[in-house]
N, C-alpha and C positions, 0 to 999 in steps of 0.2 A: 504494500500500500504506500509505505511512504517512499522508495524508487518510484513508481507511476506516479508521486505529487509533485517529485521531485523534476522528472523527465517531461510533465506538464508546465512546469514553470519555466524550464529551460525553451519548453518551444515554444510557450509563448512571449519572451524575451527575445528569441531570436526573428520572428513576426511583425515585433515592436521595430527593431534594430534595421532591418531591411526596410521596414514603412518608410523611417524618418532618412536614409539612405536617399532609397528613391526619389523622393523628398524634393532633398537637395539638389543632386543629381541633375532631377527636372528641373530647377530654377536653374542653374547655372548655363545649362544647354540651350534652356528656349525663354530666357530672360530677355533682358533688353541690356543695355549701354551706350553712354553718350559718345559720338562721333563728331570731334569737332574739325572742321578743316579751314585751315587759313594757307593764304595766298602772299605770294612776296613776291621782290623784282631780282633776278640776277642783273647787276647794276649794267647802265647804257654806257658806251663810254660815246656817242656821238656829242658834241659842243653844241652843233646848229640845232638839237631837238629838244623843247619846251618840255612838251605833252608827249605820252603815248598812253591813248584811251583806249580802254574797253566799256564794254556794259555786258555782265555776267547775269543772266535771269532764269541760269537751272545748273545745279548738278548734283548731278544721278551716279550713285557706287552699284558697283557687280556682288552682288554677295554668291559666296561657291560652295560648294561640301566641300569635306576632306578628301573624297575620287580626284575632283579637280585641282586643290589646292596640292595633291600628291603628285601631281602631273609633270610638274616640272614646265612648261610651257603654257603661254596664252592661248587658249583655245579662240579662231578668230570664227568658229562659227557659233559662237554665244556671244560675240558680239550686238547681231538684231534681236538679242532675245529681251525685249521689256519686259516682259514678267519676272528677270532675275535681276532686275535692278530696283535701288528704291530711290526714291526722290528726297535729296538732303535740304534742297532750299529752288524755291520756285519766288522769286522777286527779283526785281531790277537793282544793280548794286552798279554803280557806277564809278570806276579806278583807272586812276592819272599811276600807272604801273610805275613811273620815276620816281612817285613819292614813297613808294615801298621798298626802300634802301637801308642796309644796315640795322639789319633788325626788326626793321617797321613790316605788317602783316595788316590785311585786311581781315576780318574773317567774314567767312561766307555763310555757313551752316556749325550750328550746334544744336543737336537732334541727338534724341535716340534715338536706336536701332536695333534690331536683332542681335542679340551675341553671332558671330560666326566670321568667318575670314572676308575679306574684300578686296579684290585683286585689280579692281579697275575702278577709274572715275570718268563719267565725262562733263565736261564742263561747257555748255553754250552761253556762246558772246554773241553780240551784235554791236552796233555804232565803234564799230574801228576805225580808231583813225589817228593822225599826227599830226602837231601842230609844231614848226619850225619856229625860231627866235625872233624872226621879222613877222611871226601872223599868219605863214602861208598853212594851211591846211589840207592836209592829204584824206580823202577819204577809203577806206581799203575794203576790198571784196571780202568774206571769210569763207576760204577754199570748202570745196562741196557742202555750200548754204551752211545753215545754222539749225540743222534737222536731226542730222547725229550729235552734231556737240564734238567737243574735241578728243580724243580717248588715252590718258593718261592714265598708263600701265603701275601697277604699284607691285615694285620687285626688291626682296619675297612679300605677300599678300600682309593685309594690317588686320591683327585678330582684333576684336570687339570683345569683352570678357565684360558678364553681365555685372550690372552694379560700378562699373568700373568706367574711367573715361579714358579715353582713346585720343591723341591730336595727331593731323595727318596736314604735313605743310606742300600745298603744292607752288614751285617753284617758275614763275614765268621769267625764261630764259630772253629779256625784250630783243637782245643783241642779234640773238638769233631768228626772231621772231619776225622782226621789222625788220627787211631787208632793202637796204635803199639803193636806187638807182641814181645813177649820173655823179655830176663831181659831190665830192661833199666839202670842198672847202669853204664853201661861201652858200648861204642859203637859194641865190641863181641859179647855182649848179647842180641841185637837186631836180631832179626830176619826177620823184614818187616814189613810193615805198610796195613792196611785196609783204605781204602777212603770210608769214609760213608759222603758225605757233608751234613754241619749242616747250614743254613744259616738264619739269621733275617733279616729282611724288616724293617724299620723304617721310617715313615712321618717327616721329622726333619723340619716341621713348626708345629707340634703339640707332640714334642719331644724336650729334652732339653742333655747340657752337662754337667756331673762333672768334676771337674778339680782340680787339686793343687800338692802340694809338700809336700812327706816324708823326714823329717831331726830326727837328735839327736841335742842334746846339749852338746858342748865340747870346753870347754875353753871358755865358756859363748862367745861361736858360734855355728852358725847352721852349724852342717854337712850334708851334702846329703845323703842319703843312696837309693842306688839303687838295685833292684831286691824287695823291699817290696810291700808286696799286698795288695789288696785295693777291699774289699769284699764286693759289694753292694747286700742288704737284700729287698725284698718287701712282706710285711704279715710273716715274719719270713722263707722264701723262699729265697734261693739264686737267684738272680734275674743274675747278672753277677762280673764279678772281672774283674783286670788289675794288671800291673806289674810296680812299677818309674821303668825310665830307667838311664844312669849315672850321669844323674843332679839331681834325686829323682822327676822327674816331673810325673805324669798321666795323663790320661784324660780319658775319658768314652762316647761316645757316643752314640745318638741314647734310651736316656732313655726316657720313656714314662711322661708325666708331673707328677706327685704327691707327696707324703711324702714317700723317703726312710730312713733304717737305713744303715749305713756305718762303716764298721771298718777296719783298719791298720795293719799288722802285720808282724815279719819279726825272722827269725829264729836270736836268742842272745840277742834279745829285747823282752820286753814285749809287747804283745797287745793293742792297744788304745784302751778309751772308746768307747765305741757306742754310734754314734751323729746322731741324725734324721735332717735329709737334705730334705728341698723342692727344686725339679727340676722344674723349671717353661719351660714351651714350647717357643721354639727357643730360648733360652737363655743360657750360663752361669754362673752354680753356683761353685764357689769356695769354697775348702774347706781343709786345710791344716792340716798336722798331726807331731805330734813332740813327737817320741817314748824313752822310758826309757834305757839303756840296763838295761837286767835280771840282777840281782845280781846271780841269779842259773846259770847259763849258766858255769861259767869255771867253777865250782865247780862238772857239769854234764863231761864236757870236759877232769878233773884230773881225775875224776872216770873211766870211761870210759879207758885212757889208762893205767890207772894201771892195 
């Protein structure tokens, strides 16, 4: 009798244990999470261009099973597939992409979502266009309409973990994006711009940021100097750049964790050394740069207008 009271209570403890199991289980699977995504500018380095406008008024993530997320490849024919995308932000958000430099981020969508992976984003813009120093304005086509949207691969896929928040930075590369015809020395010589959009996706909880400040030394003080570039290397590949802007500040986001090289340079100065920087994920690495001037530079300068 008391084995059978005993072996009665064991299973009904183990009944208990697997209820609140499954339970959980169930929440975490088919929960929800916030998905936030913000937008930045891979800096412009053109002089003659003011503006470079969009107007973003949707973007749609791919959510995948683990089949597909095990894949190893973008599947391009779930591409057309709208039922496996969900709508993250449907309004008009209108961005001057230059003002999004060093740090600075729009955001677009912050929503829940299904827990589960998301391997893709597309993003639809319309009113593209560039406005030059002197006023002129370019208005630009966006290549096969604004029906697909743009399709920005996210590699490896960005899990959603219920309860939990998620940031996903997409990266508009302008340099690449806006491609200008004719001279560009003087705004004349322009002739119009090509929109080819370039855009990177970044997991910024498994991506990190560089940051710091370009100075000289003058009057055993630091001066700021602004417009110099800041050229990050990965396997002897340019990986990306940025521009200080009037304080000499940068910042770089969106870099993948590992060992970069980095170097500084600014037209009247000499080039910095090359210094290997670890980006650690979701963090902050600092890294400051203090350039010589060229001793050649006015000696290139007298030449030149004689």
């Amino acid at each position: 009798m008391r084995t059978k009271l005993i072996f009665s209570l064991l299973f009904t403890l183990a009944l208990f244990i697997m209820g609140c199991s499954d339970g959980e289980g169930s929440a975490s699977a088919e929960g929800t999470g916030t998905l936030s995504v913000q937008l930045t500018d891979a800096p412009f380095p053109y002089e003659l261009v003011a503006e470079a406008n969009v107007t973003v008024y949707k973007v749609e993530a791919r959510q995948i099973d683990g089949d597909d997320d095990d894949n190893g490849d973008s599947d391009e024919g779930m591409d057309d597939d709208s039922s496996s995308f969900i709508t993250l932000m449907e309004e008009e958000i209108d961005v001057n992409l230059l003002e999004l430099t060093n740090g600075l981020t729009q955001q677009l969508a912050e929503i829940d979502v299904p827990a589960g992976s998301y391997d893709l984003v597309r993003v639809h813009v319309k009113g593209v266009n560039v406005v030059l120093t002197d006023g002129t304005v370019y208005d630009l086509k966006v290549p096969s309409g604004d029906a697909s949207g743009i399709k920005v691969f996210i590699e490896p896929a960005i899990t959603v973990v219920g309860g939990l928040s998620t940031d996903l930075l997409l990266d508009f590369d302008v340099s690449r994006s806006f491609v200008a015809k004719g001279n560009l020395d003087t705004p004349a010589g322009v002739n119009g711009f090509n929109f080819k959009p370039v855009i990177k996706a970044s997991n910024m909880s498994t991506s990190g940021t560089l940051s710091g400040t370009v100075g000289t030394m003058e009057s055993e003080s630091i001066l700021a100097l602004e417009g110099a570039q800041i050229s990050v290397f990965a396997a002897d590949t340019l990986n990306t750049a940025s521009f200080t802007d009037v304080d000499g500040n940068y910042a770089i986001l969106g870099l993948k964790a590992g060992m970069y090289e980095v170097v500084a340079e600014l037209e009247g100065y000499l080039a910095s050394d090359t210094l290997e920087v670890q980006i650690d994920a979701a963090n902050v690495t600092t890294q400051d740069f203090i350039l010589e001037v060229d001793p050649d530079a006015g000696e290139e300068t007298t030449t030149s207008s004689n």
